[in-house]
C-alpha positions as CSV (number, residue, x, y, z in Angstrom):
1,X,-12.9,-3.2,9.6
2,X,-12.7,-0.8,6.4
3,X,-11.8,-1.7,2.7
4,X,-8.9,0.4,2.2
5,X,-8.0,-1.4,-1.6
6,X,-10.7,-2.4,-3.3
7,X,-10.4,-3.7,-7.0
8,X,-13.9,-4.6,-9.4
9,X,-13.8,-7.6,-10.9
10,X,-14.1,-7.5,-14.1
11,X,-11.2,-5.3,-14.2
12,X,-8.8,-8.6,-13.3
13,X,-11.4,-11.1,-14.8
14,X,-10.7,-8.6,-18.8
15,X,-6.9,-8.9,-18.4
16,X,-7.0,-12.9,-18.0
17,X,-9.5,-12.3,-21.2
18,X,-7.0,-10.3,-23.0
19,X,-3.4,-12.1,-22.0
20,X,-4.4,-15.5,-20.9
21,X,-3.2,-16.7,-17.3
22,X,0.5,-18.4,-16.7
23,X,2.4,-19.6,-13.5
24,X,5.7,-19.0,-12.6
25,X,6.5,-15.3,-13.3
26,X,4.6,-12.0,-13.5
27,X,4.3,-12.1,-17.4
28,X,5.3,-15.1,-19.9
29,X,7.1,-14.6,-23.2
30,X,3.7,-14.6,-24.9
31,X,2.5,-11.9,-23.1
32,X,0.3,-14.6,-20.3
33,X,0.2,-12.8,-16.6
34,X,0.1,-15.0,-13.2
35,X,-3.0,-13.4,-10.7
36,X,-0.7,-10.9,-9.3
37,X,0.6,-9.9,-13.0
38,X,-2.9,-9.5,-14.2
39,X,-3.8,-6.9,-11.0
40,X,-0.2,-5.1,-11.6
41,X,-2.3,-4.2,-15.2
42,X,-5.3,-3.3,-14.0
43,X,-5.3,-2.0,-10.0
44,X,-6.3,1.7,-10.5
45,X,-4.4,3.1,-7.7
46,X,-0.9,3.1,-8.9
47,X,0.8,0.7,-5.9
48,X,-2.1,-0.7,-4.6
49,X,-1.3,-4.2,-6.5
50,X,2.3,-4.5,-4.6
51,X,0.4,-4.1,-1.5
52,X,-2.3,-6.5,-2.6
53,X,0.9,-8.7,-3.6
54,X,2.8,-8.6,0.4
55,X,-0.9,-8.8,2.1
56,X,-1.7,-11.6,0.2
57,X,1.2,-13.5,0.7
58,X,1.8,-12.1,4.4
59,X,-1.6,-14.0,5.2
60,X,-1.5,-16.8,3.1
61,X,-4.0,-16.2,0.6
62,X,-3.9,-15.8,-2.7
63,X,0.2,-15.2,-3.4
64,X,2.1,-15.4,-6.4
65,X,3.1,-19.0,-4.7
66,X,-0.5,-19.9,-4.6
67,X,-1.1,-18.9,-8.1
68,X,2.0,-21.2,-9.0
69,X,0.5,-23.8,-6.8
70,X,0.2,-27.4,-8.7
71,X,-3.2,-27.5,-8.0
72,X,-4.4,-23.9,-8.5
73,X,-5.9,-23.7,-11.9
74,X,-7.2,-20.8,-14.1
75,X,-10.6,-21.1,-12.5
76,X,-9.3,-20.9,-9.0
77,X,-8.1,-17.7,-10.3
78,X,-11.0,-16.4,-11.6
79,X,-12.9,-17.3,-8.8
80,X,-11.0,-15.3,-6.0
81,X,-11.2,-12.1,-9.3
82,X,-14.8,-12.6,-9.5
83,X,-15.4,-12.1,-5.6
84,X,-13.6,-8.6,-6.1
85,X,-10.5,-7.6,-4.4
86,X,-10.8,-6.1,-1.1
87,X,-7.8,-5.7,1.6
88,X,-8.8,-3.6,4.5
89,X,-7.3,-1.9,7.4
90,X,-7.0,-5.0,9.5
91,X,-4.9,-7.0,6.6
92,X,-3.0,-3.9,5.8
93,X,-1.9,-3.8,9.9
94,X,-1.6,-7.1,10.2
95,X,1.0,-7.2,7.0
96,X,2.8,-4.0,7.3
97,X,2.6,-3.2,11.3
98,X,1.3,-0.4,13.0
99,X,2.9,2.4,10.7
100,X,0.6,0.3,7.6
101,X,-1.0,4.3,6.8
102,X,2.7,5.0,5.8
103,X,3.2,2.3,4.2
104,X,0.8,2.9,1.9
105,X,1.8,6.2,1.5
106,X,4.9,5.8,0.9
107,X,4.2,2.6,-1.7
108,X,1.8,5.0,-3.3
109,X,4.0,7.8,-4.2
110,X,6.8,5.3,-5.3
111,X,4.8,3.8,-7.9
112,X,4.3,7.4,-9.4
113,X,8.0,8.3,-9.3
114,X,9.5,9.9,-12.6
115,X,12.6,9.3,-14.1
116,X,13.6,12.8,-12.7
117,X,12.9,12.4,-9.4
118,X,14.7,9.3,-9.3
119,X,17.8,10.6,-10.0
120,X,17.1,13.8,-7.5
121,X,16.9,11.1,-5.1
122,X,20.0,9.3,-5.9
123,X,21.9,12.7,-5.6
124,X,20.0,13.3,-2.0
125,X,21.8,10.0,-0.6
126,X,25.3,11.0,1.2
127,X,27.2,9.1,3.1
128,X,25.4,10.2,6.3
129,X,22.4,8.5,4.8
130,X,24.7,5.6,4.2
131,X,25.8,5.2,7.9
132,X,22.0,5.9,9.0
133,X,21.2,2.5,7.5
134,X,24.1,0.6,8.8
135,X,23.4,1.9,12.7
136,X,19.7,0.5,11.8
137,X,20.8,-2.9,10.6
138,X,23.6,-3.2,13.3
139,X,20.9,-2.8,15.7
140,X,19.9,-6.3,14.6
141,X,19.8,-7.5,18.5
142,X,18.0,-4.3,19.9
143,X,14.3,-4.8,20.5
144,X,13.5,-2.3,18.8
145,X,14.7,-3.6,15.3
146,X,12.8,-6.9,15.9
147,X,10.2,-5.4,16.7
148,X,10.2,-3.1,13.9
149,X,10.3,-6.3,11.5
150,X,8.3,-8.8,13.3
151,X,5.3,-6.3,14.8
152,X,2.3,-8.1,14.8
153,X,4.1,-11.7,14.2
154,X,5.2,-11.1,10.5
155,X,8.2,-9.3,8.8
156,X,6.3,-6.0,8.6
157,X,9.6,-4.2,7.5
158,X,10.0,-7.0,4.8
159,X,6.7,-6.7,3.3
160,X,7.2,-2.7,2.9
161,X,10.6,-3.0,1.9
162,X,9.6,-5.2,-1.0
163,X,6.1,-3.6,-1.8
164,X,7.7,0.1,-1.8
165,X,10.8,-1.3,-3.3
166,X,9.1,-3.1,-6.6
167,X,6.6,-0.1,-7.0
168,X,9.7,2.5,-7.4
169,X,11.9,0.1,-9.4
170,X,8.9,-0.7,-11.7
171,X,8.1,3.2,-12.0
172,X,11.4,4.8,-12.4
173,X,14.0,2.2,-12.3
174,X,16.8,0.3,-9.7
175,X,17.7,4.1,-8.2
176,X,14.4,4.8,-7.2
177,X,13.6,1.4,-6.1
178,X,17.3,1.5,-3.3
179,X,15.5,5.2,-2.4
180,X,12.1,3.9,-2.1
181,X,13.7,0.8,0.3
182,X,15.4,3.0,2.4
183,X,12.8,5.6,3.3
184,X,10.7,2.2,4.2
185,X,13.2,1.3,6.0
186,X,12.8,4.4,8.5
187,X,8.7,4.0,7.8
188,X,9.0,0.9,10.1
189,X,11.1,1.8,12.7
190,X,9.9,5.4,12.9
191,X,8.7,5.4,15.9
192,X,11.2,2.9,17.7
193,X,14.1,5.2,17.3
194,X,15.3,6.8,20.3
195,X,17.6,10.0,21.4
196,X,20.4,7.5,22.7
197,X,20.2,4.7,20.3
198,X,21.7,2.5,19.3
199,X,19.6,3.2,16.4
200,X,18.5,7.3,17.4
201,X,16.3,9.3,15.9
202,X,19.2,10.9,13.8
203,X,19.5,8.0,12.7
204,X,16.0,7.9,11.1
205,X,16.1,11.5,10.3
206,X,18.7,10.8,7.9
207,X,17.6,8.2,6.5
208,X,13.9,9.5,5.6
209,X,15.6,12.8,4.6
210,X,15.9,12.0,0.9
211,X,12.7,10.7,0.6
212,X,11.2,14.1,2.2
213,X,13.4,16.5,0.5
214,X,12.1,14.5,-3.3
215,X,8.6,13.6,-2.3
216,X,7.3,15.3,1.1
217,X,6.4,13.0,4.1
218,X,4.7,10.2,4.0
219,X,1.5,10.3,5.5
220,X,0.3,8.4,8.8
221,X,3.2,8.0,10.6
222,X,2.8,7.4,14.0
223,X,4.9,9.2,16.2
């Protein structure tokens, strides 16, 4: 296995020092942060933390619901922050599927989206983009869609949706965050599209294309 995210900890350990440690949301009205909010403050790779965020709760570690656990207490806390943070290729594969290199591409650049190219991506979605996604979802009983979301035994598809999804709304707003959800979308069902459908590889095409035309291709698909 190789450590992919990794995360020092005292940079976790200062912001419970700064903000004080809460349960029940990302960030109390008194400025106290839940695990997850505190590595949202201080992951240096802009994204990494809303991966951290799906691979910990994919594998039932140390979620936000584990954070907001009864029983989990600010030492717990501490304790998993002083070990350091390390997800590795095996976590990242076993949360995201086999296009997990994407992923993380793709949540990567969507935490680093400006205001700008938000709204360049907005304009980029048409209607064919729009009928791309519906063919995808309407392939609901097509193997290929459940495998898409269930590879490896987990909702792969959910955890990107949501990881790419939060990193692009938190960067640049909701816009960016629908753009970031579709081009994950055709991340995890990249290579399960097919010339004669029912979900085809124009399909996919169109539904990445914003995302390519804005902010390149994401790196690591598998083909």
């Amino acid at each position: 296995m190789t450590t992919i995210i990794h995360i020092d900890p005292d940079l976790p350990l200062h912001v419970l020092d700064k903000h004080g440690w809460t349960k029940g949301k990302f960030e109390s009205g008194d400025g106290k942060v839940c695990a997850h909010g505190a590595i949202r403050l201080c992951a240096p790779v802009p994204g990494d933390a809303y991966l951290i965020e799906q691979v910990e709760g994919h594998l039932g570690r140390h979620s936000t619901g584990w954070n907001d656990n009864d029983s989990t207490t600010e030492a717990d806390v501490r304790a998993w922050f002083a070990q350091g943070i390390d997800i590795t290729d095996a976590d990242l594969e076993a949360t995201f599927g086999h296009q997990w290199r994407a992923a993380v591409s793709l949540v990567r650049r969507a935490a680093v989206l400006t205001p700008d190219e938000a709204e360049r991506l907005y304009a980029a979605g048409d209607a064919a983009r729009f009928a791309a996604r519906y063919a995808a979802r309407v392939a609901a009983g097509d193997a290929a869609w459940v495998a898409a979301r269930y590879a490896a035994g987990v909702a792969a598809g959910d955890a990107a949706w949501v990881a790419a999804g939060d990193a692009a709304r938190y960067a640049a707003g909701d816009a960016a965050g629908y753009a970031a959800w579709v081009a994950a979308l055709a991340i995890v069902t990249y290579d399960l599209a097919t010339p004669d459908g029912p979900y085809t590889i124009e399909h996919r095409d169109l539904l990445l294309a914003p995302w390519i035309e804005v902010c390149g291709m994401p790196e690591g698909l598998v083909s």
